[in-house]
N, C-alpha and C positions, 0 to 999 in steps of 0.2 A: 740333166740333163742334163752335160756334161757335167759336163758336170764333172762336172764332174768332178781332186784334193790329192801334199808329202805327204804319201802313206810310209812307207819307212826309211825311202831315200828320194832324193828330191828327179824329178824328171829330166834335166840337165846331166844327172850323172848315171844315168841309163844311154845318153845321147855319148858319153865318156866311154860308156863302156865297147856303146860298138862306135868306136872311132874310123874303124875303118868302112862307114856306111860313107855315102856320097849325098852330096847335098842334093835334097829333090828337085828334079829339071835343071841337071847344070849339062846334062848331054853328055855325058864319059860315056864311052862307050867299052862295051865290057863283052866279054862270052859268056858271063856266070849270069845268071839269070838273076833275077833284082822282084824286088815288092816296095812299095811305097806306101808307109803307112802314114795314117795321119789321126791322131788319135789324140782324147782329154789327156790332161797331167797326169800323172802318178796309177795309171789304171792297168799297163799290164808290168810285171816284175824283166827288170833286165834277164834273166837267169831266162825265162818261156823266151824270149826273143835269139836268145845266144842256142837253148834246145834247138829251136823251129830252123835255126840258120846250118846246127850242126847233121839235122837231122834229113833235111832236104836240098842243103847247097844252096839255098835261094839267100842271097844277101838282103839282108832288110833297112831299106832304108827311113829311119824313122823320124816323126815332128810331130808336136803337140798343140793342142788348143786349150783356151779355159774354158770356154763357152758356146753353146749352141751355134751364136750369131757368128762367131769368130770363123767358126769354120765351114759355114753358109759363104760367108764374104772372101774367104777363101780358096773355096772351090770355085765360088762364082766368076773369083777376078783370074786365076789359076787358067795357063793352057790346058783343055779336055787331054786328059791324060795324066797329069800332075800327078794325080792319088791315086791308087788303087782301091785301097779300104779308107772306109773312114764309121765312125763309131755315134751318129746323131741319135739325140733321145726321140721320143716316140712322136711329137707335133713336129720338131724338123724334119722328120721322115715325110711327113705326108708334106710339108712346105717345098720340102726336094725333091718328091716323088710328082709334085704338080706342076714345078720347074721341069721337068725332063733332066734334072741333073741324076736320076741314077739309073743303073743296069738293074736286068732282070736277072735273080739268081737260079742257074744251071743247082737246084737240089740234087741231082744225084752227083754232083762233085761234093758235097757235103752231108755225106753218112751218118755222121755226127748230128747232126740235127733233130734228131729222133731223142736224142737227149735232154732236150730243152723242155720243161713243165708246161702241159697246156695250160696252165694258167697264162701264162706269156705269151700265147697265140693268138692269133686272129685278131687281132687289137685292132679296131674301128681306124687307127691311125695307118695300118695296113693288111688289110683280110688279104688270109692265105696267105701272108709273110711272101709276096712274092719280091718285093724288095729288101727285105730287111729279117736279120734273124737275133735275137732279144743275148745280149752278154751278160747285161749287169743289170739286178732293177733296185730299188732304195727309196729313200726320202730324206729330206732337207727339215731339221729336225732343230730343236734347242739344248745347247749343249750349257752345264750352269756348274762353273767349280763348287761348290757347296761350301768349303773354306772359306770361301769370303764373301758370299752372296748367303745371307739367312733367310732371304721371303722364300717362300713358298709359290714360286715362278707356276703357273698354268695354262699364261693365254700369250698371244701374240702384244696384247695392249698393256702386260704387266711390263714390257721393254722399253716403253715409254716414265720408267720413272727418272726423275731427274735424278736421283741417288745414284744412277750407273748411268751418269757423265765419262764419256771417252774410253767406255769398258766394255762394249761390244766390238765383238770381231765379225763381219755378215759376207755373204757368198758376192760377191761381182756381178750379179746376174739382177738384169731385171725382169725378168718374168715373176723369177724369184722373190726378191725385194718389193715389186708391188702387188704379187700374190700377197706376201706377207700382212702386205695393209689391205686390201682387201679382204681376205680371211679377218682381219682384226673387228672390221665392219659390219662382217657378216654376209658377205657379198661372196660371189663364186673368182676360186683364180682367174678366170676369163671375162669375167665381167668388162662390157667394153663401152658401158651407159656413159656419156660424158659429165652427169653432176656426179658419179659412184667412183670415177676417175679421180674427179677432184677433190673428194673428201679424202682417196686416198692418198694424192699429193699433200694433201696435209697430215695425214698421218706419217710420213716421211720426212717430211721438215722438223714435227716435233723429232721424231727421231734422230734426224743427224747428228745431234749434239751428245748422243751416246755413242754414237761409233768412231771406233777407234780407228778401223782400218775396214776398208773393202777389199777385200781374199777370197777367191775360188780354187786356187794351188795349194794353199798348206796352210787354212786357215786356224787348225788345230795348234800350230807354232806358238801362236799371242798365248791361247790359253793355259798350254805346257809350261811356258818361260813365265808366265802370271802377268801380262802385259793385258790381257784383258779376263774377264771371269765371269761371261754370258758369250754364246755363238751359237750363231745362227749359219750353221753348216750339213754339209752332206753327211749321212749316219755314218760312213764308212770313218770320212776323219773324227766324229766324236769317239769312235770305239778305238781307234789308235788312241787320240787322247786320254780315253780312259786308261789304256795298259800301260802310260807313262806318267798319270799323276790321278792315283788312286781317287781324290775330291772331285772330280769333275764325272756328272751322273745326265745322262739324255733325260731331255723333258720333250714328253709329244702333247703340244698345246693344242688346247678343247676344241677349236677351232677347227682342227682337222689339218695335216700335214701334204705340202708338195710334194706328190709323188712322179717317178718315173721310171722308164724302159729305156735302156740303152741298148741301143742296137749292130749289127756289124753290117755295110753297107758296102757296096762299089759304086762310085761316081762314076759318069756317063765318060765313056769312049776309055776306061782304064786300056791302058798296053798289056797291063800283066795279069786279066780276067781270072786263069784259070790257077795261078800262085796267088793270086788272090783266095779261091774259094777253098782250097788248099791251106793258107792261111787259116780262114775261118773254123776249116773241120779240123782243125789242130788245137785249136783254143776251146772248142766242143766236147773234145774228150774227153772222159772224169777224172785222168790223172794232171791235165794242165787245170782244167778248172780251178780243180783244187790248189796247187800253186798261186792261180793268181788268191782265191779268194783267203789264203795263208798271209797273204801279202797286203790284202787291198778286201780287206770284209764286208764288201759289198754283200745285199742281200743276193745270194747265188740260187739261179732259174736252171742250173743244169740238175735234173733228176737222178743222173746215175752218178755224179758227184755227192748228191747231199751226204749220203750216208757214213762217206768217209770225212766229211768235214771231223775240226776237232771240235768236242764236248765245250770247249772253251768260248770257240766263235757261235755257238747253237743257243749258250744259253746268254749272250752276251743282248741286252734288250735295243743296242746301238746298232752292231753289228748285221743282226737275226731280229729285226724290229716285229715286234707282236702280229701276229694278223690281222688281232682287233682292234689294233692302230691304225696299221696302214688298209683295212676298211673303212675307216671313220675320212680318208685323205681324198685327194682330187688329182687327177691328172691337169697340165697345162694341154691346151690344143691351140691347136693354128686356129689364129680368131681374124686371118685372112687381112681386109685394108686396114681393119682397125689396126693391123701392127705399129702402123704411123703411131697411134694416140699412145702407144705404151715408149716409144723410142721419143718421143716428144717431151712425155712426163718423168722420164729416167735420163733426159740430157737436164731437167730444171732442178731435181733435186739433189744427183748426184755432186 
């Protein structure tokens, strides 16, 4: 969540493409009606944004995040109105849904809906989806070139060997990052006990001296070019990585993996509501789905999309992650003041 990874071309060159968007909140005033997106890196393909502009006239003006926090902090410091849509995984929904930062969604502007897997509903994070409706779901998973790593990698604490000094590439994210040692522990992602904290700041310190780079944009890039050859990233970039360098295979460690829901959302007081939800039933339907998930193999929640997926993304174990994997995994939730003790513990070891 967010989560969210250069899937086949970098997010900057989607922002090239539509050149002629306008910068968000600069006040041009225009007749053409406008949508302000605000969305992770690399998650929908220029090509759906250029359909969606050609298809309804509505100019899109687009910007990205890496991270949950990022576009919390965003919206929050942003004049009400800034964004129209914005895309949080399934615990900032309910962190923004308890801030009053978002709209209530008009469903019948969104037809398309009915498309979406009840598995992806009702999510304790928001019942009745009345803020939020599910785009992309996955998990953050271990990615291991096989060419040059020989163990036989299966836990979170096998990444702590000194043998892979400076050769992990890991997500930006601390939720993330000390889920990860926490999982290693045996402890819940959310765990927020102060001595289960600090064991897992020490699992992090040993860590550091194997990574190479902290990446939630394109962290699949190190492993491709062989700058590093373990990562710890979102399934969607280990499965690009796989289609450009055959040795590199997902490992879902014993542990049980970070899962999540990304969601499509409006922050409070948007200008453009209803190209907003216009937006969203456009991204719903199982011929865009499918586009994006062509592009961006996230694990794809629209039902009347799956069937046309290809055979290739279905049977890909990164892409299409097992079920009885991602049951074995955990959701992140809003674990409310303790949030202090995770941004405390992620400024010391970072």
């Amino acid at each position: 969540m967010s989560k969210k990874p250069v899937k086949k071309m970098l997010a900057f060159a989607m922002v090239a493409v539509l050149a002629s968007t306008a910068v968000v909140g600069c006040g041009k005033s225009s007749s053409q009606e406008e949508l302000n997106v605000f969305n992770w890196t690399e998650y929908i393909p220029s090509s759906v944004i250029v359909k969606f502009e050609e298809e309804t006239g509505i100019k899109v003006n687009y910007s990205t995040y890496s991270s949950n926090e990022e576009c919390l902090a965003k919206v929050e410091s942003s004049a009400e109105g800034t964004y129209d849509v914005i895309v949080p995984s399934d615990y900032m929904v309910t962190i923004m849904k308890e801030k009053g930062l978002l709209e209530e969604l008009n469903k019948d502007n969104i037809t398309n809906f009915s498309n979406v897997s009840d598995v992806y509903l009702n999510k304790e994070f928001d019942k009745d989806n009345k803020y939020s409706v599910p785009f992309d779901a996955g998990a953050a998973l271990l990615a291991v070139d096989t060419a040059v790593v020989k163990d036989n990698i299966t836990s979170y604490n096998d990444l702590l060997n000194p043998n892979y000094a400076n050769s992990l590439v890991v997500l930006d994210d601390q939720r993330a990052l000390i889920g990860i040692a926490l999982k290693a522990l045996g402890y819940s992602l959310n765990e927020t006990d102060d001595a289960k904290l600090a064991e897992a700041k020490v699992y992090l310190e040993n860590l550091k001296p194997n990574i190479k780079a902290y990446d939630s944009d394109s962290p699949k890039t190190l492993l491709i070019n062989g700058e590093a050859s373990i990562g710890f990233l979102w399934n969607a970039e280990c499965a690009l990585a796989m289609d450009e360098k055959s040795s590199i295979k997902p490992v879902y460690p014993k542990e049980g993996m970070y899962l999540f829901i990304d969601s499509f959302a409006i922050p409070k007081g948007s200008k453009n509501k209803d190209n907003a939800e216009k937006f969203i039933d456009f991204l719903l339907s199982p011929e865009i789905s499918k586009m994006v998930t062509d592009e961006f193999p996230y694990k794809n929640v629209n039902n009347a999309a799956y069937e046309s997926l290809e055979e290739s993304y279905k049977n890909n174990g990164a892409s299409n992650v097992p079920d009885e994997e991602m049951a074995k995994g955990e959701f992140v939730i809003d674990v409310g003041d303790a949030t202090t003790k995770f941004d405390k513990l992620w400024a010391e070891v970072k």
